[in-house]
Structures are given as C-alpha cells and as structure tokens.
N, CA and C atoms as a LAMMPS dump frame, in Angstrom:
ITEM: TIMESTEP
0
ITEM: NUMBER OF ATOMS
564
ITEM: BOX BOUNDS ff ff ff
-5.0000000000000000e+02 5.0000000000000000e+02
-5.0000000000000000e+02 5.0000000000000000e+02
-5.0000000000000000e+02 5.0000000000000000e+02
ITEM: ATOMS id mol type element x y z
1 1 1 N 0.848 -1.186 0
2 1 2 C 0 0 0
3 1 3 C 0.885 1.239 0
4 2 1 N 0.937 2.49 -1.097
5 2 2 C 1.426 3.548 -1.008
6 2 3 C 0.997 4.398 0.236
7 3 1 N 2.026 5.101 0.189
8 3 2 C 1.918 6.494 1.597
9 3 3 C 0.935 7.39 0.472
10 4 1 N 0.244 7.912 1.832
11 4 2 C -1.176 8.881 1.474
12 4 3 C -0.869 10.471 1.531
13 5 1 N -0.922 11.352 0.94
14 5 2 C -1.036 12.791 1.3
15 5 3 C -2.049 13.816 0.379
16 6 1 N -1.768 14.344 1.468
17 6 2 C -2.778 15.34 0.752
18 6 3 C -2.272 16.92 1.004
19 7 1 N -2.606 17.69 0.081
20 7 2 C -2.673 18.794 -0.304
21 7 3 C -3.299 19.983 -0.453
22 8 1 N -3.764 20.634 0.357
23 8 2 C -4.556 21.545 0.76
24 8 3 C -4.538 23.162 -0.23
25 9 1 N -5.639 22.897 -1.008
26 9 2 C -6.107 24.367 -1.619
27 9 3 C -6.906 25.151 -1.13
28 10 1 N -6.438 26.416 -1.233
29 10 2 C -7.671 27.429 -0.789
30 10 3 C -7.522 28.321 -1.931
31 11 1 N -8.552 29.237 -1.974
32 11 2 C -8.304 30.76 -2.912
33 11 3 C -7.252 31.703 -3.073
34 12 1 N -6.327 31.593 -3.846
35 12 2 C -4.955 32.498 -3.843
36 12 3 C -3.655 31.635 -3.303
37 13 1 N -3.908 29.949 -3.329
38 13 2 C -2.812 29.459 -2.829
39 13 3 C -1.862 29.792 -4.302
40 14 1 N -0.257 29.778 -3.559
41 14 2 C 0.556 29.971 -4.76
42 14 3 C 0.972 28.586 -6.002
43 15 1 N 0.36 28.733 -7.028
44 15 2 C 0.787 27.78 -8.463
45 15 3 C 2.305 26.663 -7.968
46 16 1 N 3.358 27.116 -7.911
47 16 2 C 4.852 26.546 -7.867
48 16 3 C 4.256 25.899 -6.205
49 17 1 N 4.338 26.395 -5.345
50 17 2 C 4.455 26.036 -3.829
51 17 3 C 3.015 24.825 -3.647
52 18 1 N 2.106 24.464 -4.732
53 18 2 C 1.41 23.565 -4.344
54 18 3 C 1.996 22.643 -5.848
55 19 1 N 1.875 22.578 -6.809
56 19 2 C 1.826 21.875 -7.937
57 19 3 C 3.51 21.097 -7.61
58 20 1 N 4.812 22.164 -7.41
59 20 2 C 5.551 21.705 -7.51
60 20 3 C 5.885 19.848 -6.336
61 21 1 N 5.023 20.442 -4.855
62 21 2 C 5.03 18.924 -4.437
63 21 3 C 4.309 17.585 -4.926
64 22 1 N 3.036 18.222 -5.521
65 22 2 C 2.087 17.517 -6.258
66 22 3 C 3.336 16.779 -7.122
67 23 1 N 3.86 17.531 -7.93
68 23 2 C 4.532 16.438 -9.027
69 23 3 C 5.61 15.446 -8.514
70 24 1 N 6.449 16.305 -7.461
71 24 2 C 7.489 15.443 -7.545
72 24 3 C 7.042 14.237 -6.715
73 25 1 N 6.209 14.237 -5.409
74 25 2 C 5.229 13.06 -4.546
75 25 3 C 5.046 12.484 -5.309
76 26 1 N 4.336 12.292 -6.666
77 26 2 C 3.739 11.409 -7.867
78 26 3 C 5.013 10.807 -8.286
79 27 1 N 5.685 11.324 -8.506
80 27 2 C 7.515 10.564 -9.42
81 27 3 C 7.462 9.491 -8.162
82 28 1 N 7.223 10.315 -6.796
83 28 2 C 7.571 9.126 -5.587
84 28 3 C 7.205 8.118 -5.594
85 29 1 N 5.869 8.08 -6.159
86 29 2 C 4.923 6.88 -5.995
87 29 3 C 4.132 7.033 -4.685
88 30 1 N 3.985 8.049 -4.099
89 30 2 C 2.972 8.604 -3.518
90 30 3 C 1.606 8.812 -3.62
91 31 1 N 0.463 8.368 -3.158
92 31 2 C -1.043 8.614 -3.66
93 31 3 C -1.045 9.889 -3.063
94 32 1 N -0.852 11.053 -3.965
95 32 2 C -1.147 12.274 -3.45
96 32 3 C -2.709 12.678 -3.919
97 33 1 N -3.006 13.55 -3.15
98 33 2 C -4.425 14.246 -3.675
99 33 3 C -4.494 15.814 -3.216
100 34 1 N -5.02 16.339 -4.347
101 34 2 C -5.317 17.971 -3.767
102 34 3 C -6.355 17.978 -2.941
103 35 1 N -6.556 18.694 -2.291
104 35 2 C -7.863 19.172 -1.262
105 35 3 C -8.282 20.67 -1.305
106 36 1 N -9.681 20.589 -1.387
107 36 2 C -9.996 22.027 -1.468
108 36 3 C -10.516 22.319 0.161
109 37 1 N -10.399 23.452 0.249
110 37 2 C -10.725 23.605 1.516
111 37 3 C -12.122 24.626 1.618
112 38 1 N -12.876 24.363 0.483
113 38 2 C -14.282 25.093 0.278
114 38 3 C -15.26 23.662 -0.493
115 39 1 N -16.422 24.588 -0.555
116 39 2 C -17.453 23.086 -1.45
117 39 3 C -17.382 23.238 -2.508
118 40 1 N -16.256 23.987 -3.228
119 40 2 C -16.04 23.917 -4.934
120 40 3 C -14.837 22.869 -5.059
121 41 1 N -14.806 22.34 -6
122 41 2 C -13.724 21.162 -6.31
123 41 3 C -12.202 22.525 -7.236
124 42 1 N -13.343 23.636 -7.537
125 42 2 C -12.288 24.423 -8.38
126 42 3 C -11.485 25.623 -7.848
127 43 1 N -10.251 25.447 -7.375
128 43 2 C -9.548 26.387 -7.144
129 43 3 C -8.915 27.174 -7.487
130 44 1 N -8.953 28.69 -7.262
131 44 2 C -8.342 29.959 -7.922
132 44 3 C -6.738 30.199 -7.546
133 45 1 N -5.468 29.946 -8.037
134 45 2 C -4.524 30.094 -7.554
135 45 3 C -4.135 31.997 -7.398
136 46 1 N -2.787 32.414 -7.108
137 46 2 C -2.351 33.837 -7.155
138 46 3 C -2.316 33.782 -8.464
139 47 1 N -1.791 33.031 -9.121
140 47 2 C -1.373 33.579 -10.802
141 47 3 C -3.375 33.719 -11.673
142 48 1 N -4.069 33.313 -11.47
143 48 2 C -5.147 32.959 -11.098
144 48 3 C -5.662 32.096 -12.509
145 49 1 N -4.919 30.906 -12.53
146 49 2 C -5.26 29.808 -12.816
147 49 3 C -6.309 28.916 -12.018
148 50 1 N -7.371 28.228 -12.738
149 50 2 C -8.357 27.588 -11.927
150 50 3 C -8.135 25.883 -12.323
151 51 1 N -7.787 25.277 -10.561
152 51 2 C -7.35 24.064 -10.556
153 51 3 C -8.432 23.556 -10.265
154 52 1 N -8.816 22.074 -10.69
155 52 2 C -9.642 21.128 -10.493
156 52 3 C -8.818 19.841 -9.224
157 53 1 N -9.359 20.285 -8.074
158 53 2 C -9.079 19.143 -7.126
159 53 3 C -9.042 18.038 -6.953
160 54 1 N -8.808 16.925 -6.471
161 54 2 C -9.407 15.382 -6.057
162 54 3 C -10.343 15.586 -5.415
163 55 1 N -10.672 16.052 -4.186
164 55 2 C -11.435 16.025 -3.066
165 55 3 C -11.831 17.414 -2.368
166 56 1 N -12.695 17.064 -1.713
167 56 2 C -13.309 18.433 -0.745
168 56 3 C -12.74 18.463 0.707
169 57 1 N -12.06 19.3 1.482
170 57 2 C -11.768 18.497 2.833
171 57 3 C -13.043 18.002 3.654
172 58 1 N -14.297 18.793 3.543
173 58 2 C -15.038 18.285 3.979
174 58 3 C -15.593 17.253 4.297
175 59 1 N -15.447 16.117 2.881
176 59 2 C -15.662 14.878 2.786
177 59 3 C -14.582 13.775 3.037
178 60 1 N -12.938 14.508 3.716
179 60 2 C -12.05 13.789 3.711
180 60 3 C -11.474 13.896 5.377
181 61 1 N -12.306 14.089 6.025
182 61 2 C -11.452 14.59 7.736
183 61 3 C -11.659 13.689 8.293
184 62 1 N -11.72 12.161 7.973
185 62 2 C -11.316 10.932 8.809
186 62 3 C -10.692 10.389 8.129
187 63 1 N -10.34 10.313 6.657
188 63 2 C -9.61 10.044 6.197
189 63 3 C -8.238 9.613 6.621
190 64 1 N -7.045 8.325 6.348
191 64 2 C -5.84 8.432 7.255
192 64 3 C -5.001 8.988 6.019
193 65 1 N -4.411 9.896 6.415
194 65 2 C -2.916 9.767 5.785
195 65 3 C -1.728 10.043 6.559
196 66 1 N -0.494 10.036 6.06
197 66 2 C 0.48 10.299 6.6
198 66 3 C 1.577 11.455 6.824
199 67 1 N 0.595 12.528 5.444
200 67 2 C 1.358 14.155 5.323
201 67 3 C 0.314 14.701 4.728
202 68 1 N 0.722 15.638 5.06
203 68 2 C -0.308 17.426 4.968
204 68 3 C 0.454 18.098 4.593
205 69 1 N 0.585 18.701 3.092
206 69 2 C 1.365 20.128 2.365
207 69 3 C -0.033 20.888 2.694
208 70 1 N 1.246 22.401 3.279
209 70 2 C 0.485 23.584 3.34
210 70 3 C 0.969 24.411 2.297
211 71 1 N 0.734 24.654 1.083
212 71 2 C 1.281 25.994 0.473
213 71 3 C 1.067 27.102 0.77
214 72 1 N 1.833 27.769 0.489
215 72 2 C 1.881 29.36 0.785
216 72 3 C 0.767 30.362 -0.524
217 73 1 N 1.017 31.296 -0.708
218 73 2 C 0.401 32.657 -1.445
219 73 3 C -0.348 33.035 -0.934
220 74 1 N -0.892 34.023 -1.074
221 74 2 C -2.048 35.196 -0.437
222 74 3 C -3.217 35.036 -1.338
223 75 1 N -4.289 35.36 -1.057
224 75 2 C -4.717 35.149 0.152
225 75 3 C -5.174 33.905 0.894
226 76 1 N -4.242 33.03 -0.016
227 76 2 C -4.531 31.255 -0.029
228 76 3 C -4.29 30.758 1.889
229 77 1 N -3.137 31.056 2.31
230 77 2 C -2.59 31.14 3.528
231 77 3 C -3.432 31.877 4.315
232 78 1 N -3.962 32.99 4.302
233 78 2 C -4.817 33.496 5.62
234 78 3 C -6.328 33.122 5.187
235 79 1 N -6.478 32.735 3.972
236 79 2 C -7.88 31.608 4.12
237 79 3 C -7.851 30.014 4.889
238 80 1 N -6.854 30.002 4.652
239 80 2 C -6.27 28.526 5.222
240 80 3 C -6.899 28.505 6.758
241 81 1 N -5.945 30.03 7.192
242 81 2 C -5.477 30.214 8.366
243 81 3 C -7.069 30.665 9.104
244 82 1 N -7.976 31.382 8.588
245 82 2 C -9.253 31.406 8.802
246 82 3 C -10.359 31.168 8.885
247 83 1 N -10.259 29.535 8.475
248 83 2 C -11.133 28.695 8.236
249 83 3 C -11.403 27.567 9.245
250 84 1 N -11.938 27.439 10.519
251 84 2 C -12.038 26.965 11.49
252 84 3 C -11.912 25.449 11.132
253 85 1 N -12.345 24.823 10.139
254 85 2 C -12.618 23.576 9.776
255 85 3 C -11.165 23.571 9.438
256 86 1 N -10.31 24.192 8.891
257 86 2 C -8.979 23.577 8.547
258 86 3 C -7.766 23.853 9.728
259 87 1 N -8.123 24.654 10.572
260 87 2 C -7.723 24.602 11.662
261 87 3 C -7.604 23.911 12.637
262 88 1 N -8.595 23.466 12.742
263 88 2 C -9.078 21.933 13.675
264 88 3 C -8.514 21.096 12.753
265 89 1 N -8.605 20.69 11.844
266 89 2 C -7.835 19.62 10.836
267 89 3 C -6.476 19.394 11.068
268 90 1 N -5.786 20.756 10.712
269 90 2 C -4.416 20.495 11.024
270 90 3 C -3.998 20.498 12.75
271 91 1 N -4.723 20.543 13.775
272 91 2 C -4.207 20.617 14.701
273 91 3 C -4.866 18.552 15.251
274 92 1 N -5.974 18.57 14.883
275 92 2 C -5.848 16.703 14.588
276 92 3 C -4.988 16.145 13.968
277 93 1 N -4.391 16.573 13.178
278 93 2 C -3.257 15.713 11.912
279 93 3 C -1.817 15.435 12.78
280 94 1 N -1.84 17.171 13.509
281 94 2 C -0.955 17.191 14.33
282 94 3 C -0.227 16.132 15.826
283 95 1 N -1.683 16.065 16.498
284 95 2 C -2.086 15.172 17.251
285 95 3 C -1.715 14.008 17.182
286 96 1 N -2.023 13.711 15.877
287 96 2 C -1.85 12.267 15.663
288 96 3 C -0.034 11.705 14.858
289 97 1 N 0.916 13.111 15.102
290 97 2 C 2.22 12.832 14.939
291 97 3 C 2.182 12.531 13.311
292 98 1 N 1.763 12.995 12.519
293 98 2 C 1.724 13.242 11.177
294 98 3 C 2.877 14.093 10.471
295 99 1 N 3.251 13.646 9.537
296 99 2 C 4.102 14.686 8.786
297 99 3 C 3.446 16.627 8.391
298 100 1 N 3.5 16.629 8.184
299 100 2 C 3.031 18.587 8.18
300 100 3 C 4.261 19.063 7.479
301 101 1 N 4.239 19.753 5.7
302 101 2 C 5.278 20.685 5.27
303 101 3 C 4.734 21.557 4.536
304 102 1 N 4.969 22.648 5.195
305 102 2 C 4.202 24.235 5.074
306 102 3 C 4.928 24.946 4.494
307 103 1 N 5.094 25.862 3.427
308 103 2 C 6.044 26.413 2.611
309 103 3 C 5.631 28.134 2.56
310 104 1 N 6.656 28.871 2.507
311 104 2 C 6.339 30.294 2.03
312 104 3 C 5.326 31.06 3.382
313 105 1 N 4.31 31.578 3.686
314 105 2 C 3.381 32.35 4.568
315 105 3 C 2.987 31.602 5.336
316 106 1 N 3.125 29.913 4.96
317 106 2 C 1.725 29.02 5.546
318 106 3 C 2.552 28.314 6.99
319 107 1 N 3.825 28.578 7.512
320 107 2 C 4.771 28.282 8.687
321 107 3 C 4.109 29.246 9.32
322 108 1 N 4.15 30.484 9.329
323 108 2 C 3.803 31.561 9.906
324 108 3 C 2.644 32.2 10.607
325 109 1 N 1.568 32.039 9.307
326 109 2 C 0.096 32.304 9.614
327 109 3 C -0.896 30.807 10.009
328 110 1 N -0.352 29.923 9.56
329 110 2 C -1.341 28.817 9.411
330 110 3 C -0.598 27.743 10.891
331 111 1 N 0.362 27.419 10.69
332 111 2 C 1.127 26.552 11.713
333 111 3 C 1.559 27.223 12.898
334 112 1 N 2.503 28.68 12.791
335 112 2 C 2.439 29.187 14.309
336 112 3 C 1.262 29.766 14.706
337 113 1 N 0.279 30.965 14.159
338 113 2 C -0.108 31.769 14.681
339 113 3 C -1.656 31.052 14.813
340 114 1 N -2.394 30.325 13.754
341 114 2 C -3.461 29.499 13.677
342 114 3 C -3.799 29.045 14.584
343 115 1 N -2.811 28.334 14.419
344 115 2 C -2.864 26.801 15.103
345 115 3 C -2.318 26.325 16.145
346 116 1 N -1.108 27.704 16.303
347 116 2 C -0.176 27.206 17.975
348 116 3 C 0.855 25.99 17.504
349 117 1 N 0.954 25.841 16.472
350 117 2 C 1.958 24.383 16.505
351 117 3 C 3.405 24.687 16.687
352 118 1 N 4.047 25.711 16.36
353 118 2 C 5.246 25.537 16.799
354 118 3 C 6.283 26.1 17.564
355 119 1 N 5.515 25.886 18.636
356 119 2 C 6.44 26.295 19.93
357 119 3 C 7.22 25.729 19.841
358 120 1 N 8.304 26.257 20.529
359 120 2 C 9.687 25.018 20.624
360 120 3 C 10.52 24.695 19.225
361 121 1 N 9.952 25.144 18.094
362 121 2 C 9.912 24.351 17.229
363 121 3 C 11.179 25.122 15.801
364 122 1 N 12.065 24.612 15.414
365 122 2 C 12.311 25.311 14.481
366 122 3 C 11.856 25.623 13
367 123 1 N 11.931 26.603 12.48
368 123 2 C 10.767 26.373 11.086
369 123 3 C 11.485 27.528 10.648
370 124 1 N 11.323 27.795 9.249
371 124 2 C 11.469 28.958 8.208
372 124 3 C 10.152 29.484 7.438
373 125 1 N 10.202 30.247 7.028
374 125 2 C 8.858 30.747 6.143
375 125 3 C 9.257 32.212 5.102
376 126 1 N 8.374 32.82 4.779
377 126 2 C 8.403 33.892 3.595
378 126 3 C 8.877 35.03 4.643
379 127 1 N 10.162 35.65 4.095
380 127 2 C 10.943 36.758 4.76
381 127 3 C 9.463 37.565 5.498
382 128 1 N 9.375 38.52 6.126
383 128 2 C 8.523 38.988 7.389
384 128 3 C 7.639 37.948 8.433
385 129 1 N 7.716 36.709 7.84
386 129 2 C 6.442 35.567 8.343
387 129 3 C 7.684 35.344 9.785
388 130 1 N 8.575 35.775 9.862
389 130 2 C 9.726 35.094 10.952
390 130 3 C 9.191 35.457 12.29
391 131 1 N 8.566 36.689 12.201
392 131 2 C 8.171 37.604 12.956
393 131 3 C 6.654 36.631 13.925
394 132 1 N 5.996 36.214 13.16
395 132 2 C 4.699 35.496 13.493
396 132 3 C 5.134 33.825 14.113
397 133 1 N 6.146 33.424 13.623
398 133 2 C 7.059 32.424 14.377
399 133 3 C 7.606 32.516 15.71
400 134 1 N 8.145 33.176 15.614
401 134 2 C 8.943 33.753 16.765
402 134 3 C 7.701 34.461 18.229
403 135 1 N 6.597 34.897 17.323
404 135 2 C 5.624 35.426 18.611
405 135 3 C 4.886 34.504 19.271
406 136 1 N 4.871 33.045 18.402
407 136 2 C 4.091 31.868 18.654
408 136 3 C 4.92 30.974 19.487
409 137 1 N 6.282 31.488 19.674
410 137 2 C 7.085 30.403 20.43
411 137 3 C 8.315 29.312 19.086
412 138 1 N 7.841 30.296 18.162
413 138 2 C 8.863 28.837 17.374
414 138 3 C 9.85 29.947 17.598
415 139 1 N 11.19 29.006 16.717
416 139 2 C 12.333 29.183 16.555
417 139 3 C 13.228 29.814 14.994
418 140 1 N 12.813 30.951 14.735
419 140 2 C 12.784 31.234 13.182
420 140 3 C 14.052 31.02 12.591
421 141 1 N 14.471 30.478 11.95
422 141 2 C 15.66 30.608 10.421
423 141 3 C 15.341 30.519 9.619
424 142 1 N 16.772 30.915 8.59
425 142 2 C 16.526 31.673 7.671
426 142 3 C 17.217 30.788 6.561
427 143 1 N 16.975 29.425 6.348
428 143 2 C 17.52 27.827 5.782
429 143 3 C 16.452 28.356 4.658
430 144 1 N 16.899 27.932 3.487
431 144 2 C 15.73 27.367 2.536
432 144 3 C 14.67 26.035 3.297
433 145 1 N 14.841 25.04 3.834
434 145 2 C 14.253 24.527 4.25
435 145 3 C 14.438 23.768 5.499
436 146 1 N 13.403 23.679 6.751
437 146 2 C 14.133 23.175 7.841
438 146 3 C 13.275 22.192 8.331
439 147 1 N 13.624 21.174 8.767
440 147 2 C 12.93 19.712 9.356
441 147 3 C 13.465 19.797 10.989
442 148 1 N 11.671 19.764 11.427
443 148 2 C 11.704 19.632 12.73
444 148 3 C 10.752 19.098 13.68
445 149 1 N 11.078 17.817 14.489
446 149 2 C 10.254 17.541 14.847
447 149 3 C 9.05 16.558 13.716
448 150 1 N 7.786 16.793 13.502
449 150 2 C 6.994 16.075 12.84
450 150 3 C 6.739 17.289 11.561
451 151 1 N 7.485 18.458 11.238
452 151 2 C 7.548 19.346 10.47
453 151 3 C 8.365 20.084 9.711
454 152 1 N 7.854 20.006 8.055
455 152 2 C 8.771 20.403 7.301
456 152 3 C 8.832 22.012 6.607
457 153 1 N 9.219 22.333 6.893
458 153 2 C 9.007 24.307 6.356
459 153 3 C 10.075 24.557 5.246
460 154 1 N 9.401 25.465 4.401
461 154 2 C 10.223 26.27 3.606
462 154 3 C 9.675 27.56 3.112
463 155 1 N 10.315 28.452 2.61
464 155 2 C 10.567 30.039 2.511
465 155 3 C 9.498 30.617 0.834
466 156 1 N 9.674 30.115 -0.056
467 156 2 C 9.414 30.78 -1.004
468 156 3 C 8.878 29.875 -2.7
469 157 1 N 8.229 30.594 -3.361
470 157 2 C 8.592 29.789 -4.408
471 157 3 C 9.84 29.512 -5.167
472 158 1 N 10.973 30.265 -4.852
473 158 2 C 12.255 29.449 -4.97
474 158 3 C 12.764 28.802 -4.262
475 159 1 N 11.997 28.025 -3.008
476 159 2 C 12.741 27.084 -2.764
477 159 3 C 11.716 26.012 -3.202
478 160 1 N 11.032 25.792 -3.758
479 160 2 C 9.767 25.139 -3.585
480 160 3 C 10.664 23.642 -4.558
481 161 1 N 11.121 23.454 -5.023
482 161 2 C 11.825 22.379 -5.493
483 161 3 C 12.673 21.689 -4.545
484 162 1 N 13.572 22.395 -3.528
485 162 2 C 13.997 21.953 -2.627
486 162 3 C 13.324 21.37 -1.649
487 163 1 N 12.27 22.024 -1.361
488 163 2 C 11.233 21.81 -0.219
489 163 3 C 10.538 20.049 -0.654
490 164 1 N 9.967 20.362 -2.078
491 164 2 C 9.749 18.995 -2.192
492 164 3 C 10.376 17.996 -2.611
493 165 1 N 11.648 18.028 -2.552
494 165 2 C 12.625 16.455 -2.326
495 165 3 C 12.921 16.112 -1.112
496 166 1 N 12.972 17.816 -0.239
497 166 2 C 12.8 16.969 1.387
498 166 3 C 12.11 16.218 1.556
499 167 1 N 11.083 16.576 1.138
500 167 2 C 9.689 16.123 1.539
501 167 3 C 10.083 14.628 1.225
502 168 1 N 9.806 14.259 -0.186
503 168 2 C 10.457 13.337 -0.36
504 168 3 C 11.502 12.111 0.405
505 169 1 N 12.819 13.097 0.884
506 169 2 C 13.71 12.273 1.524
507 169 3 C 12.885 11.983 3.022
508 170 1 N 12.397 12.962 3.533
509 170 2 C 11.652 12.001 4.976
510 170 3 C 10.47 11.379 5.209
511 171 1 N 9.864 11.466 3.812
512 171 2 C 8.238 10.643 3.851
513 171 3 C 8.817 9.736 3.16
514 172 1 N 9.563 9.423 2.29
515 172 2 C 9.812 7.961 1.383
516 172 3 C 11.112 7.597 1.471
517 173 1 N 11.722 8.295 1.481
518 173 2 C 13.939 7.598 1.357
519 173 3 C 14.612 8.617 0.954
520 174 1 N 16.095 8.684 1.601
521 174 2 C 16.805 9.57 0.396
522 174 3 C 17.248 9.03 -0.448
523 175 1 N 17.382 7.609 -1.037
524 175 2 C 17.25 7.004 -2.151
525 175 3 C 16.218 7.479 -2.981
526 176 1 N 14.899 7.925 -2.576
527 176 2 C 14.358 7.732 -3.939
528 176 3 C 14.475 9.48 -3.845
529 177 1 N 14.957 10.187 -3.089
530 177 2 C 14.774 11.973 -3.308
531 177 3 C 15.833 11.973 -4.153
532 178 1 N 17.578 10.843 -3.931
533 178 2 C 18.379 11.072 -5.034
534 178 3 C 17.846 10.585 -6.4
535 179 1 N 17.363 10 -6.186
536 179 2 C 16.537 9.171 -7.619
537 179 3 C 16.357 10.369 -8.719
538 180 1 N 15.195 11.082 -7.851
539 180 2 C 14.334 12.054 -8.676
540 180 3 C 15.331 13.277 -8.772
541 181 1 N 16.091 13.6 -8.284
542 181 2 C 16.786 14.688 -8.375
543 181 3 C 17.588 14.567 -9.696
544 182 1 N 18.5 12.899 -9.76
545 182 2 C 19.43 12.553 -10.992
546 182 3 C 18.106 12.254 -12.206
547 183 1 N 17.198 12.377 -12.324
548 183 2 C 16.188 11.69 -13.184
549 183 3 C 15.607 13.072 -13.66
550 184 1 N 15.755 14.115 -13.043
551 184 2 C 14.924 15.189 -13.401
552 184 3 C 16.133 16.726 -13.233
553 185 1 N 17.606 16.129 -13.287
554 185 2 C 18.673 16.615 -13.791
555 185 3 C 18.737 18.152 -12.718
556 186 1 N 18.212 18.063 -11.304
557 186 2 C 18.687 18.791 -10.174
558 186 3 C 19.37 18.227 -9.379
559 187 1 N 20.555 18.789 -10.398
560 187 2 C 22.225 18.212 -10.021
561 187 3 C 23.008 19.809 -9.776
562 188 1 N 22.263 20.977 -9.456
563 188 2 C 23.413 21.718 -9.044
564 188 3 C 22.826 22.676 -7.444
C-alpha cells in the first residue's frame, strides 16, 4: 500500500508552492491528492489559474494519511489560516504525529499563529512571516528549508523544489529523493 497525502487548496494558494510537491510526490509513488478547503472542487490560484481538485476536505477529515502540504500565497494562507474547519484539521493531523510541510506564509500564519503548533519548534517561512514564528514560540531561520520535529518548512517559491525532495527524503527515502533529483537533472 502507497503512503497517502494530501494537499490543501484554498483561494490564492501559490501555483509553484502547491503543484511543484504535487509532481514530484507522484515521481515518488505517492497517492497524493489535492484538497480544497471550500465546497467547490475548483480552485483559484495567485497567478489565477483555476485548478480542479481530487477532493473536498469536507468529505475527507477521517480520512488516514500520513502528510499534509500547506502551500503558501495570499490570500490562499490566511484563508487557510481562517477557516475553522482547517484549523481543527491540522491541529488533529498534528495530534496524531503526522508529517506537516508548510512552505512560504503558511509556517507563519497557518502553523504558528493558527494553530499554535510551533512552539519550541524550528521552522522557516516567507521573509517577514519570521516575525509570526517567533511570537508563537517557534524558533525562526533563515535555511531554505528546515525539518523539525513532525515538520517540514520552507521560505518561497524558490525554494519550492527543494522543499519537495525533502519532503520526499523524509516521507519515502533519500534514495528515492536522489533518484528524482538525478532523473529530473537537479544536479546543481
């Protein structure tokens, strides 16, 4: 049986910071799925491309899996972050010692300030988001990407390639993150 994740859309999430884990999870052999976090299956990104989801979270919150991508963009992240139903979601996912990798705004607004998750905790996010870390009790740097605890963070849509081979190396192997890296010629 493949590892399960899912992927959380809202209105204004950013194009690169959700699609880019979407693809490379799939090279993994990962059953990934998008999630909308409204009762439309169709989501408006920042660039404002309209994505067609797998699922509704609504119909998926007993669902098991084993990771939760948060992408970043505006106003995708403080819808995230304002939506009581996905709040409670990620702080169950949490609970239950789940993987969690939040990229760009969504460390900041959605994981420290939301949700309270990372006290103690080290994490990175989108240059000013350090600020909303740090007031929640985490531990801010300034890494393209940092693993901590049951959580994976990163900064921007340029790191968003990096972010998802971490992802990669601690949900599946660093065998198969070198795999995809020599296979898809991010060799520098």
């Amino acid at each position: 049986m493949s590892k399960k994740a899912f992927i959380l859309l809202a209105e204004g999430f950013e194009d690169v910071e959700a699609m880019t884990p979407l693809d490379v999870l799939n090279r993994a052999g990962v059953d990934v799925k998008t999630v909308s976090i409204t009762e439309s299956y169709e989501v408006v990104s920042t660039s404002k491309m309209t994505y067609n989801t797998h699922l509704l979270l609504k119909d998926v919150l007993e669902e098991e899996i084993q990771l939760l991508v948060l992408p970043g963009g505006m106003p995708g992240t403080t819808n995230i972050a304002a939506s009581e139903m996905c709040v409670d979601y990620i702080k169950a996912i949490h609970k239950k010692g789940i993987l969690i990798a939040a990229i760009c705004a969504a460390p900041g607004y959605v994981l420290a300030e939301a949700c309270g998750l990372l006290k103690g905790v080290k994490a990175c996010g989108y240059p000013g988001t350090e600020v909303k870390i740090k007031e929640n009790g985490g531990i801010p740097l300034e890494e393209p990407v940092v693993v901590d605890k049951n959580f994976i963070t990163s900064r921007s849509p340029g790191t968003a390639m990096i972010f998802a081979y971490t992802i990669v190396k601690e949900f599946v192997s660093e065998e198969k993150a070198k795999e995809l890296k020599g296979g898809m010629l991010m060799n520098f």
